[in-house]
N, C-alpha and C positions, 0 to 999 in steps of 0.2 A: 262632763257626762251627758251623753244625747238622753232623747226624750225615751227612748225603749230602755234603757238601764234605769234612769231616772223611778219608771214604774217596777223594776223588778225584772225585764226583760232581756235576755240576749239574743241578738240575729246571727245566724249565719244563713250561707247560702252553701248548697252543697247537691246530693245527688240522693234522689229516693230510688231504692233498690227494690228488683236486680234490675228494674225497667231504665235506669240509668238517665231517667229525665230529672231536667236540673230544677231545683225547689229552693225556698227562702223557707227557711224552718225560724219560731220561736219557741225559745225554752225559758221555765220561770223557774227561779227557785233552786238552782243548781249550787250543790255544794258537794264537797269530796267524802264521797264512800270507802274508795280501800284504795292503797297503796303496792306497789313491789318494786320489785329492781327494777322494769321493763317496760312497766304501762302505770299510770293514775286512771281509776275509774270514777266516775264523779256519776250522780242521782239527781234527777230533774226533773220538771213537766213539761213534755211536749207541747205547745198553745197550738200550733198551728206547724203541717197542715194536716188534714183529717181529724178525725176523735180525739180529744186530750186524753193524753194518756201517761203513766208512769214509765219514765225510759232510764237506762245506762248510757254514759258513754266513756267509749276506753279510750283514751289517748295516748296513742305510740308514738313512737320515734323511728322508722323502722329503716334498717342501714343496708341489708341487703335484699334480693332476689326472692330468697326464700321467705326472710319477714315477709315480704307483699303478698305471697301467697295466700297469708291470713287472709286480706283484704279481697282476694278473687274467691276464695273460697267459700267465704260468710259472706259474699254480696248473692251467692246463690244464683250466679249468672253461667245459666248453660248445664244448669243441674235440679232437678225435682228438691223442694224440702225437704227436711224430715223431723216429725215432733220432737225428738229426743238430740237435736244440733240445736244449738242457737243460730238464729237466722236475724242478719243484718238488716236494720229498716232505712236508715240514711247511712249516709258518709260525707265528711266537710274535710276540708286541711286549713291550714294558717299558718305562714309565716311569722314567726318571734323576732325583734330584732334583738339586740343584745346591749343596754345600754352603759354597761360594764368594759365591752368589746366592741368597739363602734366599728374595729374594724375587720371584725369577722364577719364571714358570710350571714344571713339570716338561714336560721332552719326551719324545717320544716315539721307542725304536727299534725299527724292524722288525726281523726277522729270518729269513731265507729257507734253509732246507735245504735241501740237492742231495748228490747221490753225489757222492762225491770221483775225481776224475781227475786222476792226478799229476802230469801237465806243460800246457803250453801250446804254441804253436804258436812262442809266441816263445824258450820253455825251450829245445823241442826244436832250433832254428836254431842255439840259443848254442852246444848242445856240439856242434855239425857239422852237414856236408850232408847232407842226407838223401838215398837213393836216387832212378833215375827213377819206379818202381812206386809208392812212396809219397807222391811228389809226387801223381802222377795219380789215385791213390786219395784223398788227402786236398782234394784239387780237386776233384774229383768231390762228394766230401760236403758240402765247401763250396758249393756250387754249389746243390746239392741242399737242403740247409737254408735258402738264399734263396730256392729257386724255392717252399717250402711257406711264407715270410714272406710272397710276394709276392701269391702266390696270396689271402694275409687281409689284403694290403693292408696291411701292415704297415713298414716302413721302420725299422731296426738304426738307424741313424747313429752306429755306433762301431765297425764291423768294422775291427779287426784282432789280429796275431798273438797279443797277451795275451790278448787276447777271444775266443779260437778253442779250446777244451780238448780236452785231447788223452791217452786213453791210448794212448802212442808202442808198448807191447808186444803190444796186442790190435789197433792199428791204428783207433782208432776217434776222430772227429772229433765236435764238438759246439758248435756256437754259443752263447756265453755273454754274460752281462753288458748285460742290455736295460733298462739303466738310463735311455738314451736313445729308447731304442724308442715310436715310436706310430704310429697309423693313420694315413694321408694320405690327404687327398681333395682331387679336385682345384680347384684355383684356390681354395685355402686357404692362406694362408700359414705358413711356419713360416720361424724363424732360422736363418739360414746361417751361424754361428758354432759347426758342429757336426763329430764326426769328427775324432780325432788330425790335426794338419797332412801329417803323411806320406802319409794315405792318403785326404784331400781331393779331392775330384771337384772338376775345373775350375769348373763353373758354382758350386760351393759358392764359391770361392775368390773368385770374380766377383759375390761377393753375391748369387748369386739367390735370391731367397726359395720360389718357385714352383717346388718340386722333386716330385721321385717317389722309387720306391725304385731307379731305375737310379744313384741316388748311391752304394748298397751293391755295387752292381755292378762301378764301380770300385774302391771301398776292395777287395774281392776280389781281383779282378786285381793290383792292388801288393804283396796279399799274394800271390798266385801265381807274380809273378815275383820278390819277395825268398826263395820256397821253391827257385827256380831256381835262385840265385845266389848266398845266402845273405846279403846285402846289400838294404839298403831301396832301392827304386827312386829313387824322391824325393825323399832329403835336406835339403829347403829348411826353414834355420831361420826364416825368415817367410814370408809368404804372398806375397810381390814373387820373393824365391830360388823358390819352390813353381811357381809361372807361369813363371818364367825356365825351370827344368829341364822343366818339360811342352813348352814352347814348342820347345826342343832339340832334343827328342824327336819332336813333333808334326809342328814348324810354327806359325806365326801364322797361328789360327782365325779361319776368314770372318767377313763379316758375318752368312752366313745360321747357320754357324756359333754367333757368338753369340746369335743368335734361337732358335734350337732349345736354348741353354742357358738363355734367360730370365736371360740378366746383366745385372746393373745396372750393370758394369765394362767397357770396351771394354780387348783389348789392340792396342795399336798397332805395327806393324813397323818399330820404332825398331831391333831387335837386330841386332849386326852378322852374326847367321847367317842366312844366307840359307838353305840348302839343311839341311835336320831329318836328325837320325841317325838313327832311325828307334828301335821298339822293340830292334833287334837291334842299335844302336849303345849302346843303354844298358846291355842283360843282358853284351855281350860276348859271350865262349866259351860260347854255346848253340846248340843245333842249329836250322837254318830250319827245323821242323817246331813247335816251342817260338813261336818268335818270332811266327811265322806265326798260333798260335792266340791269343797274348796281344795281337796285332795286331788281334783280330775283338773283344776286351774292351775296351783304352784307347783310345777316341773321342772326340771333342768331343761330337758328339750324343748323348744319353742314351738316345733308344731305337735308336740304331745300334749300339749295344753287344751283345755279342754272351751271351744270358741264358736261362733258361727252356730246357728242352726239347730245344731246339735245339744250347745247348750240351753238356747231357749225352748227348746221340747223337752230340757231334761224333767225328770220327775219331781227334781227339787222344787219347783213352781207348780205344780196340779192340785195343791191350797189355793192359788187364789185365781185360778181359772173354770174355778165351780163357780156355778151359774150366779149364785148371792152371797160369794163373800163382799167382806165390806172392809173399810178402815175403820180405828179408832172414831172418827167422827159421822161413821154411818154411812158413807161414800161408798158406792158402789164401786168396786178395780174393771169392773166389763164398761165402766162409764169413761174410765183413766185409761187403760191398755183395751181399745174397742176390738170387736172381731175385724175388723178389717185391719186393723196395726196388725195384731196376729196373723192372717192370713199374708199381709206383705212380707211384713217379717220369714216366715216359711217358703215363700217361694224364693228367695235370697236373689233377687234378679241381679249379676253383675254385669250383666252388658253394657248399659250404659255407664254404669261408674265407670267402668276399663275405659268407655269411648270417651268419656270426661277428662279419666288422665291423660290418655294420650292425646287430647286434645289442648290439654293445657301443654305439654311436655312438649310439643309440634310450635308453642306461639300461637294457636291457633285464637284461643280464651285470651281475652286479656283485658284488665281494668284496672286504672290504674288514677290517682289524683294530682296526675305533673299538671295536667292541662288545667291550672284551678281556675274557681271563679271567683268574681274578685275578692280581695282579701278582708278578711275582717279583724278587729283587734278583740286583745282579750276582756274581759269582762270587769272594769274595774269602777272600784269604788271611792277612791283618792285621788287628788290631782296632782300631776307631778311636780308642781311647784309647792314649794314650801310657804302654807298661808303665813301673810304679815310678815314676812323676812323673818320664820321660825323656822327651824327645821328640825322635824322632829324624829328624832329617834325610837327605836325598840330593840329591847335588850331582854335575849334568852339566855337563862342562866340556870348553872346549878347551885342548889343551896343548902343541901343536906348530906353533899358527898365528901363536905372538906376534908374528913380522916383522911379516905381512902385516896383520894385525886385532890389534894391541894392544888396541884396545878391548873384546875379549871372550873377552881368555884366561885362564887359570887365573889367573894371579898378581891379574888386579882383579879378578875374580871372587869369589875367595876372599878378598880384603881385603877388600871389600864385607859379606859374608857374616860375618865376625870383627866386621867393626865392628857392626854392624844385633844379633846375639847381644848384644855387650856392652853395647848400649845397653840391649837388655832386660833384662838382669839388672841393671845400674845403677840403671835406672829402674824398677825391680818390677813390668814389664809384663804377667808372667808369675808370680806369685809361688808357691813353692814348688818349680818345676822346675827343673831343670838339660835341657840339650841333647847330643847327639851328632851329630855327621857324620860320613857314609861321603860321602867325594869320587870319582870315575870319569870316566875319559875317555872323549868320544866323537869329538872332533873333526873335529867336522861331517859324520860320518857316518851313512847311513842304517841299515847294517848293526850297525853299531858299538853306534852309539845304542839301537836296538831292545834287541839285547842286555846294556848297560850295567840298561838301564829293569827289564830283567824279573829280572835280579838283585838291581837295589836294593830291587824288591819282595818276590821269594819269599826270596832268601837275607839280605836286612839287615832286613826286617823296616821298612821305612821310613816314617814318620805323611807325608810331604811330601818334594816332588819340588821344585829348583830348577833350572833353566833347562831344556833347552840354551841357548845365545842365538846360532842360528843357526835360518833355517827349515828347510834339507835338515834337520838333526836333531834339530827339533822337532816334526815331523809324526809319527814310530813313537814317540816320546816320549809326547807328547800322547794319542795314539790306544791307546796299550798303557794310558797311565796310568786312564782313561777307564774302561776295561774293568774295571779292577780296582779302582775308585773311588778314584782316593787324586788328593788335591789336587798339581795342577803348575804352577810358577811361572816364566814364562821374561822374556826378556829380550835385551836388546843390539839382534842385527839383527833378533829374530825381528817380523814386521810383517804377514804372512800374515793378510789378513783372516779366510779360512776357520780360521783357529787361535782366532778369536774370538769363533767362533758358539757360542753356548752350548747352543745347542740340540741339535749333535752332540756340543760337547765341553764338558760342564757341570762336569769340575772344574778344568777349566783357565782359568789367567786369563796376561794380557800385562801387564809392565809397561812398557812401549814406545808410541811412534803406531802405529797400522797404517795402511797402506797406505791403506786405505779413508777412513781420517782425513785421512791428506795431500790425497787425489783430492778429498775435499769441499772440503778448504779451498782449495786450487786453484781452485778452478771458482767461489767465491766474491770470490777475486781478478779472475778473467775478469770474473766480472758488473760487480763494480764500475768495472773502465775499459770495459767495453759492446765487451767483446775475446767471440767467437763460433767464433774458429777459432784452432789452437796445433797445432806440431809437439811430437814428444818423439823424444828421444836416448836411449839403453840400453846398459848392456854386463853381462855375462853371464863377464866377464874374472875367472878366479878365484871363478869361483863366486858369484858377486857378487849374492847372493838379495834384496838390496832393489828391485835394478831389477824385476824378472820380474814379482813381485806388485804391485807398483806399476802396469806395464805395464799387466796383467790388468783391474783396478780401473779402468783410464783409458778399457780398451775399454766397460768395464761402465755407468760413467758415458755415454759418448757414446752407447751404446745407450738409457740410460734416460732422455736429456734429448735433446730434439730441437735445441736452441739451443747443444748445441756439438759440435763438428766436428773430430776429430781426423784433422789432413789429412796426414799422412807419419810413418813411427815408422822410426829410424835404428840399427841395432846395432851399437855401436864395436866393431869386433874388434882394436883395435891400441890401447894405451891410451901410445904414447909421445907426445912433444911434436910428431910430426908427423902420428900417426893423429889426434887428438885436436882438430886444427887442420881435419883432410880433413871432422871429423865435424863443423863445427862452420859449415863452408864449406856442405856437405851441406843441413845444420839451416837454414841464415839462407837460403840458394835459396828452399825451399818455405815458411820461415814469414813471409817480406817478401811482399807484393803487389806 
């Protein structure tokens, strides 16, 4: 351990933005905040250089073209800010090597600084309603923040509540996470497998490929009216439930309807509702003044939607554009949304966003972190050598789930473990050492698990990680382990193909199939009886994490092969002798000809 870890320190060297001169940043105190498929966000103190300050940093893995755009487009180079975007402060990368895989290439992670803002949009719902004044201030900002995407031509396709940061005490809103973000032009296509399901724009759900950004326009609205009511509009755990509740709501969209979504998907008015609840059947106890405006947002047509300009004059906001409204805490809204945001805001200047995309679009803009400086390792707290010819072990387990999953709980977990030690010492696999293990429950927890991990590292001092053998609690397992380089070995259900990319997570290995395994051999069966088209069945009953990623991997397959055709995907919600029978009725409908 050098002397700056030693105090609590980490160095990198990296790039302070957009001005792109090169700095030596320290950060104290850093440890993981949230989690997803795509990025770990970890919270820290900037020391040095400028003011100390509270920062984020995201750390991606990014594989294509597009990912990087995140990185040109939040470095803010070649473009004005704007209050309601998050705006990049540094950017570092570092190579991982892989000591699992000595002889894979090393990868590469980026990593993106930003001010820290302590909640999110979905924080702030969980611990209650929010007021009327801050719904419409923080809609307003929302709003606001699209109409400066849209203006560059830009298209989010991930707006929602986690993705919206929020200090809840200063009142201020900010668009995050443009992981998915890039420029759209038209009669270009892009994948419509984008966007949390919840907050899905119809024509996405309808397969269109040919979108715009009035896609982000409705993820918005669903989140405006889950600020309403404190409840997600849309609820559908697939994309057939997702249509069903729109349709509810709506009606079944015309034909011209579907034309103006460009779907590949027709819905039919097959459902036994006739007559739509309308927006105000779904929020419930809202006022018609509410309903009425989120009636001018969710459309069928994309540019009926209600966006731009237009809606930030609408009338639904002239509460908190009077001279002395306030918030909850006495915060003036003319001190949060000043007259000059408003005035920018109304003149909607798109010249230069247009000149911004097409100057990214041309090659013109470009920033990018191949050219790194030198390398820094990760932040660690254990030596890689085992003290005293010990080595020591840690061991994630489940220990309350034996009913259900016998096969992954403590007791054969740890017989497993007892026996595999004693072979080694039998067999002088290892000759000179002895072992120890610290054992810990997570039981299939994500919470649990995270802090099970960060224990076995800073306080047991652990050379090696073994399971979880579940996926919920091998992803904060995995992703904490990573961080601090220490080898993780799992097992049982975990199948998650994304757990076996080496490239974000190089010291982890599976001893299991994944997901990804099965789906090839699958489609290798198809080929050989000259089968093109198959239904699949699912249940999600108990947490039941092999179906989900499995699923995933099947849509991922049919995307990447044009010769097969995944024609109906079924989720058992009843796993008795007679749900199981309904599902299977279900199943053999759509997969017989």
């Amino acid at each position: 351990m050098n002397t700056e870890e030693s105090k609590g320190f980490v160095f990198h060297i990296g790039y302070e933005l957009p001005s792109k001169t090169q700095v030596g940043m320290r950060f104290a105190n850093l440890r993981l905040h949230a989690w997803g498929v795509f990025s770990n966000v970890y919270r820290g103190t900037l020391v040095s250089p400028g003011p100390e300050q509270e920062v984020a940093i995201k750390k991606t893995w990014p594989r294509t073209s597009e990912k990087n755009f995140e990185l040109l487009f939040l470095s803010g180079i070649g473009r004005q800010p704007h209050k309601n975007i998050v705006q990049m402060l540094f950017a570092f990368s570092r190579c991982t090597s892989n000591p699992l895989h000595p002889d894979v290439k090393p990868s590469v992670c980026e990593s993106y600084v930003f001010s820290f803002l302590p909640d999110t949009m979905a924080s702030v719902l969980k611990a209650g309603r929010i007021d009327e004044v801050d719904i419409k201030l923080y809609t307003w900002q929302l709003f606001e923040g699209l109409r400066y995407l849209q203006a560059h031509t830009i298209v989010h396709r991930d707006v929602k509540p986690v993705n919206l940061l929020v200090d809840h005490n200063k009142g201020i809103l900010k668009i995050g996470d443009f992981g998915n973000a890039k420029i759209v032009r038209r009669s270009i296509l892009s994948t419509s497998y984008q966007v949390t399901r919840f907050y899905r724009a119809p024509e996405l759900l309808l397969e269109a490929r040919d979108y715009y950004w009035f896609i982000d326009v409705w993820s918005a609205g669903c989140c405006v009216g889950e600020m309403m009511t404190g409840t997600v509009m849309f609820p559908g755990d697939s994309t057939k439930k997702m249509l069903k509740l729109i349709v509810r709501c709506l009606g079944v969209p015309s034909k011209k309807d579907h034309d103006y979504m460009k779907a590949k998907r027709i819905i039919t008015d097959e459902s036994p509702i006739k007559k739509p609840i309308g927006i105000a059947g779904v929020l419930g106890n809202v006022s018609k003044e509410w309903c009425d405006f989120l009636s001018e947002i969710l459309r069928y047509r994309p540019r009926e939607r209600l966006h731009g300009v237009k809606l930030l004059n609408h009338p639904f906001f002239n509460q908190i554009f009077t001279g002395k409204c306030t918030r909850f805490n006495g915060q003036l809204i003319n001190m949060i949304i000043t007259p000059s945001d408003f005035e920018t805001a109304m003149k909607n200047d798109y010249t230069a966003g247009r000149q911004y995309a097409a100057a990214v679009l041309r090659g013109d803009l470009k920033f990018s972190l191949d050219s790194k400086p030198p390398e820094t390792t990760a932040p660690s707290t254990v030596s890689s050598q085992p003290p005293g010819n010990v080595f020591q072990f840690g061991f994630l387990h489940c220990n309350t789930l034996g009913v259900k999953r016998p096969y992954i709980n403590y007791r054969t977990c740890a017989s497993a473990a007892d026996i595999a030690i004693d072979r080694i010492k039998r067999e002088n696999l290892l000759s000179g050492y002895d072992f120890n293990s610290t054992i810990m429950f997570e039981d299939c927890d994500e919470s649990l698990s995270a802090g099970r991990t960060v224990e076995l590292i800073r306080r047991h001092n652990v050379d090696v990680i073994f399971g979880p053998a579940s996926n919920l609690a091998a992803f904060p397992a995995v992703t904490i382990s990573t961080y601090y380089n220490i080898p993780i070995i799992s097992w049982g259900l975990v199948s998650d193909t994304e757990l076996d990319n080496v490239s974000r997570y190089p010291t982890a290995a599976l001893i299991s199939t994944t997901s990804k395994s099965l789906v090839m051999a699958f489609r290798e069966v198809m080929q050989e009886f000259k089968w093109n088209q198959f239904v699949y069945g699912y249940s999600l009953i108990d947490e039941d994490e092999k179906c989900l990623p499995l699923r995933n991997d099947l849509h991922a397959m049919v995307a990447k092969y044009s010769d097969m055709t995944l024609s109906f995907t079924y989720q058992i919600t009843d796993d008795s002798e007679k749900g199981l029978l309904r599902a299977l009725v279900e199943l053999s409908k759509r997969g017989r000809s």
